[in-house]
N, C-alpha and C positions, 0 to 999 in steps of 0.2 A: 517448653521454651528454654530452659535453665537447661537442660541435658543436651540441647542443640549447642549454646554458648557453651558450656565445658565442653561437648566435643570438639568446637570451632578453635576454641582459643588449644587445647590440647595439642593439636594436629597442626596448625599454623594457616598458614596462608593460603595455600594450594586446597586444602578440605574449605575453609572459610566460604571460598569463592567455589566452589561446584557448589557448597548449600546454597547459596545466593539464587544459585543460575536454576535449581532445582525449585526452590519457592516461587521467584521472577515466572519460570515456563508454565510451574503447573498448579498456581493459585485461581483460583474457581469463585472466590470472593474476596472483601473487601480487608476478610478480620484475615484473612490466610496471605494475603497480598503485606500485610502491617507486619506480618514477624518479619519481612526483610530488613524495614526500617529498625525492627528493635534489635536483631541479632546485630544488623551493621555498627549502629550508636554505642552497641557492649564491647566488640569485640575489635574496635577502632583505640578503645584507649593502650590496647596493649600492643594490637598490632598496626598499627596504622593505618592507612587508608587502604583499603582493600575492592574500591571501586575498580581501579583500571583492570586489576588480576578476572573483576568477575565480567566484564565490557569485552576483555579480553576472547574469554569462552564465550560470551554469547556469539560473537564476533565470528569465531572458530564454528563451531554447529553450524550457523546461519550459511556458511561456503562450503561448507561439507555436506549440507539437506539434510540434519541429524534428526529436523525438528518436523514434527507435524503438524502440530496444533499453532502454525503462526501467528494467525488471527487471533487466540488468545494471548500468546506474547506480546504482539503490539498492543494490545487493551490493556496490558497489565504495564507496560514499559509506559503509558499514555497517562495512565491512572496515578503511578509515581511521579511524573513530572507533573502534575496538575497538583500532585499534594504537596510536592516542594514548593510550589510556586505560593502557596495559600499562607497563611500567616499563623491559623490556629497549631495549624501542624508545624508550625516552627517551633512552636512554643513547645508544643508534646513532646516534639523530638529535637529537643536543644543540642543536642551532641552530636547530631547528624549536620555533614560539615552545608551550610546554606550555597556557596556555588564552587561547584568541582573548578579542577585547573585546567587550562584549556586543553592540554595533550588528550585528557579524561573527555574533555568533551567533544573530543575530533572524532573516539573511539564510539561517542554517543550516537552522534548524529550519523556517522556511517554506518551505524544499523536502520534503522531507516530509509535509507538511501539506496543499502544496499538490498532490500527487501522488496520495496517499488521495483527494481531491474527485475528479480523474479518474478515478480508478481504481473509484470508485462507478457513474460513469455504463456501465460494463461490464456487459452482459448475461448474460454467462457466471458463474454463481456459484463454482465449483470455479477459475476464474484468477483471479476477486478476490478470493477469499480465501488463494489463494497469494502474491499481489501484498502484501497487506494486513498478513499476518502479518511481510512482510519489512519494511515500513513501521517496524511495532508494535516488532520488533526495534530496528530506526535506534533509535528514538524510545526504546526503556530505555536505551539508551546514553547517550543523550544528557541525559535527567532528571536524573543525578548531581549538576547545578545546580537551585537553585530556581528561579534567573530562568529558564533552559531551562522548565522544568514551569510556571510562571505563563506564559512565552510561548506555549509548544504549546496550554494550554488557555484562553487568549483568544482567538487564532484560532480553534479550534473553534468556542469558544462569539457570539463576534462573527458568523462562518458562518452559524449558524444562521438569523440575522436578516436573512438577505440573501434576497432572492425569488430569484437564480437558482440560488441553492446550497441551498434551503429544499424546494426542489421535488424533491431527489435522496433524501427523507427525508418525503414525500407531502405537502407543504407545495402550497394551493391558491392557484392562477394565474388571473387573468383573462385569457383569451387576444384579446379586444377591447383590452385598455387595456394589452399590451406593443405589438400591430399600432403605438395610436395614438401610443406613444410614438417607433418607428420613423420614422415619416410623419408626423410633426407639422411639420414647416417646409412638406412639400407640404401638408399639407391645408388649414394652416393661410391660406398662399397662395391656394389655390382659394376658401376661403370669403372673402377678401378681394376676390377678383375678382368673386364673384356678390352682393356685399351690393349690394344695394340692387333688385337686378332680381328678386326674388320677391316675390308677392302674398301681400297680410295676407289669411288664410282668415278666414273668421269661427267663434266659437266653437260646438262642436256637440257631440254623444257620441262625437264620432270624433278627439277633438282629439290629436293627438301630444303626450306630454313627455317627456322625459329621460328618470322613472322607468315608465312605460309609457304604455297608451291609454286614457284615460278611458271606463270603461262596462265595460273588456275588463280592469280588473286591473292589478297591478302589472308588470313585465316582469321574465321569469325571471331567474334569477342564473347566470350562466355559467365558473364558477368550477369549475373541471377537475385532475383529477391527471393528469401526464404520465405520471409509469411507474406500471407495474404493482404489485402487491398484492405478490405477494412478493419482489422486487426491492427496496421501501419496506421489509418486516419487515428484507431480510439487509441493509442501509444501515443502519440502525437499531442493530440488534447489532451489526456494524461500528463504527462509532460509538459506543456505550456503554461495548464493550471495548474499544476504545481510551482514552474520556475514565478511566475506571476505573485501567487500566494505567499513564498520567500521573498521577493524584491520590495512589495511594499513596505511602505508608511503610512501608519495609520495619524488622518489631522483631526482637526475639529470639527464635534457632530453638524449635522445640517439639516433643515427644514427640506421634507421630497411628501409631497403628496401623488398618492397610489391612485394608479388609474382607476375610474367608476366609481370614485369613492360617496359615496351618497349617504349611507347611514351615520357616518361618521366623520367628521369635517375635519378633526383634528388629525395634523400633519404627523409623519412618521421621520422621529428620527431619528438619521443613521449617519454614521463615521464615514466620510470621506478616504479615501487611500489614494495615492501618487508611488508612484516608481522612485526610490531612495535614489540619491544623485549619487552618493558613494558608490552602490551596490551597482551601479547602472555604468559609473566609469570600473569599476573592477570587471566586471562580463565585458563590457569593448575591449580593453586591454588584454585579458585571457583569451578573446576569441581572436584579437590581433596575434596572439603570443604561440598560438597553437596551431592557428591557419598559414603563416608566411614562414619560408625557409628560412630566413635569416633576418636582422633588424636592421639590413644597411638601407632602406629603404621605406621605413616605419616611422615617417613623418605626418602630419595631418594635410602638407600643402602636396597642389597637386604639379607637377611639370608641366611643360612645352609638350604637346600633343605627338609629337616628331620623336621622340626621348622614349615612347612605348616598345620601340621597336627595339631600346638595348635590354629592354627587361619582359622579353617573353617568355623564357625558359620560367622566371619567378612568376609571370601570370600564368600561365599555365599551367603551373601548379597546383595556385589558388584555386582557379577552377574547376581542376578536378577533384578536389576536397569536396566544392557545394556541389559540384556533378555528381559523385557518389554519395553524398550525404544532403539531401534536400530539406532534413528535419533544420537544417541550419538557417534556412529560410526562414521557416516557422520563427525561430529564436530572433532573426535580424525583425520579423514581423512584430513580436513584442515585445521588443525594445528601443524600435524608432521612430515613439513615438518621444524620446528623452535627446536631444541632440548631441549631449555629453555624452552615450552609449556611442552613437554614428561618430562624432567626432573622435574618438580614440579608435572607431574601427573604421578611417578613414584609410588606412596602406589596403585594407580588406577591398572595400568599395573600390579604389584605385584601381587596384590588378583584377579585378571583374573585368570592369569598362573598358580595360586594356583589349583584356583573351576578345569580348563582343567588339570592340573594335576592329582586333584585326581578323576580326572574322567576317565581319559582314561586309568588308572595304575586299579581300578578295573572295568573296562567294559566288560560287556560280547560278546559285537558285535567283531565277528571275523577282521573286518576292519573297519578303522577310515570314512572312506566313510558311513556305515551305520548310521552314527551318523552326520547327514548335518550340524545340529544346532554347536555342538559344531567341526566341524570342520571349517567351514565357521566363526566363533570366532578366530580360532587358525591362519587362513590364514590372518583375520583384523588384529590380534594382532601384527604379523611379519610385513607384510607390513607398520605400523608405526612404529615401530621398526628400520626398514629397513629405510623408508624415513629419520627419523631423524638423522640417521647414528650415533644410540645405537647400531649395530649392523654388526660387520665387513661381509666382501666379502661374507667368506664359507657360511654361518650362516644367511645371507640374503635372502636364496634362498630356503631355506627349506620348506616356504610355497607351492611350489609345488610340494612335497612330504607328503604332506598329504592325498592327493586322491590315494594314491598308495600303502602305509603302513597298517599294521597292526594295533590297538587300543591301543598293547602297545608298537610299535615302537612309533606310535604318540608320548608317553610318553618318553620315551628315545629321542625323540628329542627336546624335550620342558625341559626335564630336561639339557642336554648339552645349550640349551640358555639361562635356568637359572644360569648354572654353571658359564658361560661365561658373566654375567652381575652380578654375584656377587664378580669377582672378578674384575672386569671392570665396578664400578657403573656409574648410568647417573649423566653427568656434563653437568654445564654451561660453561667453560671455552673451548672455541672457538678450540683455539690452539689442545687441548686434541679429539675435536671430530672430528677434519679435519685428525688427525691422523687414526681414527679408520676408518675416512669413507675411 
């Protein structure tokens, strides 16, 4: 150990941190795992803090697949934060700094973070959720901070909205228009060299355009799921029970008696947990922040019903956001059951009801049934609605009358819950929604 610290402190900064990240990857026990902590504690009075330099390389490997043995990095990275956390080992190791600054811990948590992303792309369902669950673990360790738990779930939630990370969670791809992003300096090249040497056809039933062939229709949409069907569900739940596990608050234990309990009468008991109000308006606002074009219209109250029609181009948009991305469901699923979450992603909610609006008011399908996509929207949209209790008694239950309606009763009833939350905007104030619900 003494030949490690002279070679650490010798070499400087850049050697200090590969020993780190060499102990960190390939400690196999407990006492092998401790000379991180003792090299760090020696060679900190001289060179300073040397955590971000070694957060850094981890960081680095982890996007370059340097590493093999993950599964024992995250037990080892799980095992340090479990002895930070402890008190004996503060004492042992008194010169080891008690909590990094946060820039160190932004570097922290997005390993983790960024591990789970790979560890999705795994086929095997029984290793990723062994993988998963050790994750899940790091990751309550490390919540004891808020900024920790606002950080873990901005990256999630930022994630989401990225197409190559959208797609691990059945997020739709145009496999044409990554190609041309590939090849765009060659193609672009080619077509510069042939301008001018093709002949102007003249115009006919056969004319080619962008959007298809005149005479023949418009040209299909080639918009694909990568993985498979159930792969996408066990991502999904991955992901839910994680974002879940970060958002809580743990309150005070509680008396729960276990079903069939008969040998043993005495009650078990266990900690209560709630959805953190903080963490619950940061995720509505983020998912306001990232789903709509612009903020001119990211208010909570709702307009005049007549007023949808100057803002379609911005519904529209919305929509195809949750139209390609459905995992966003899931996330509006477990989070509205907080009103504070609905209420700041009330511009979100808005510009849905808009796009089903004016969809179902000119649709040609005799019943809202033929139209699965958007009626399967309409019955998500209620049910959080519903949960959050934006949404009194009558008026809760109307999602199961959409399989039974017409395309523009559908409409007539989507307009009536727009009526009734414009003149009943979503609040925060507690008091006001225990009313409604």
């Amino acid at each position: 150990m003494k030949l490690l610290s002279y070679v650490a402190l010798y070499s400087g900064e850049e050697c200090t941190s590969e020993i780190l990240v060499c102990i960190i990857s390939e400690a196999t026990n407990y006492r092998q795992l401790s000379r991180c902590l003792d090299l760090q504690s020696t060679v900190e009075v001289k060179l300073g803090d040397v955590l971000p330099c070694t957060i850094h390389r981890l960081v680095d490997m982890l996007n370059t697949q340097q590493m093999d043995n993950v599964k024992q990095l995250l037990g080892n990275l799980l095992c340090l934060v479990q002895w930070e956390s402890t008190s004996h080992v503060a004492k042992e190791y008194s010169k080891t700094p008690k909590s990094p600054v946060k820039p160190c811990y932004s570097y922290i948590v997005f390993i983790p973070v960024r591990i789970v992303l790979q560890i999705l792309e795994i086929e095997d369902s029984k290793t990723a959720f062994e993988m998963v669950t050790v994750c899940k673990q790091c990751m309550k360790q490390l919540i004891n901070s808020s900024y920790v738990q606002t950080t873990i779930l901005r990256f999630f939630i930022e994630a989401l909205f990225t197409k190559e990370i959208s797609v691990l969670f059945g997020g739709k791809i145009d496999p044409s228009s990554l190609a041309s992003e590939k090849d765009t300096y060659t193609k672009l090249k080619e077509e510069n060299m042939k301008h001018g040497l093709s002949l102007t056809l003249p115009r006919s039933h056969s004319s080619v355009f962008h959007a298809g062939v005149i005479g023949k229709g418009l040209k299909p949409r080639t918009h694909v799921q990568v993985l498979k069907q159930p792969q996408v569900v066990r991502n999904k739940q991955c992901l839910v029970e994680l974002l879940a596990a970060c958002s809580v608050t743990a309150q005070g234990p509680e008396e729960v008696h276990t079903p069939m309990e008969t040998d043993n009468m005495f009650p078990v008991r266990k900690r209560r947990s709630t959805l953190s109000a903080e963490l619950c308006r940061m995720v509505g606002s983020l998912i306001t922040e990232l789903a709509t074009p612009d903020v001119l219209y990211n208010n909570r109250f709702w307009p005049e019903e007549d007023s949808i029609r100057i803002t379609v181009e911005r519904d529209l948009f919305v929509w195809k956001i949750f139209e390609d991305n459905q995992v966003l469901w899931d996330v509006f699923d477990l989070y509205s059951s907080s009103p504070l979450a609905m209420c700041r992603c009330s511009p979100v909610l808005k510009s849905i009801t808009a796009s089903l609006m004016n969809y179902f008011e000119s649709c040609r399908q005799k019943q809202a049934s033929h139209s699965p996509r958007q009626m399967e929207a309409c019955c998500k949209l209620v049910r959080c609605l519903s949960k959050s209790r934006l949404l009194p008694t009558p008026l809760k239950f109307i999602s199961e009358l959409f399989p039974l309606v017409t395309s523009y009763e559908a409409y007539l009833l989507l307009v009536e819950m727009w009526k009734y939350i414009k003149e009943n905007p979503p609040t925060e104030d507690p008091e006001e929604v225990n009313k409604r619900g």
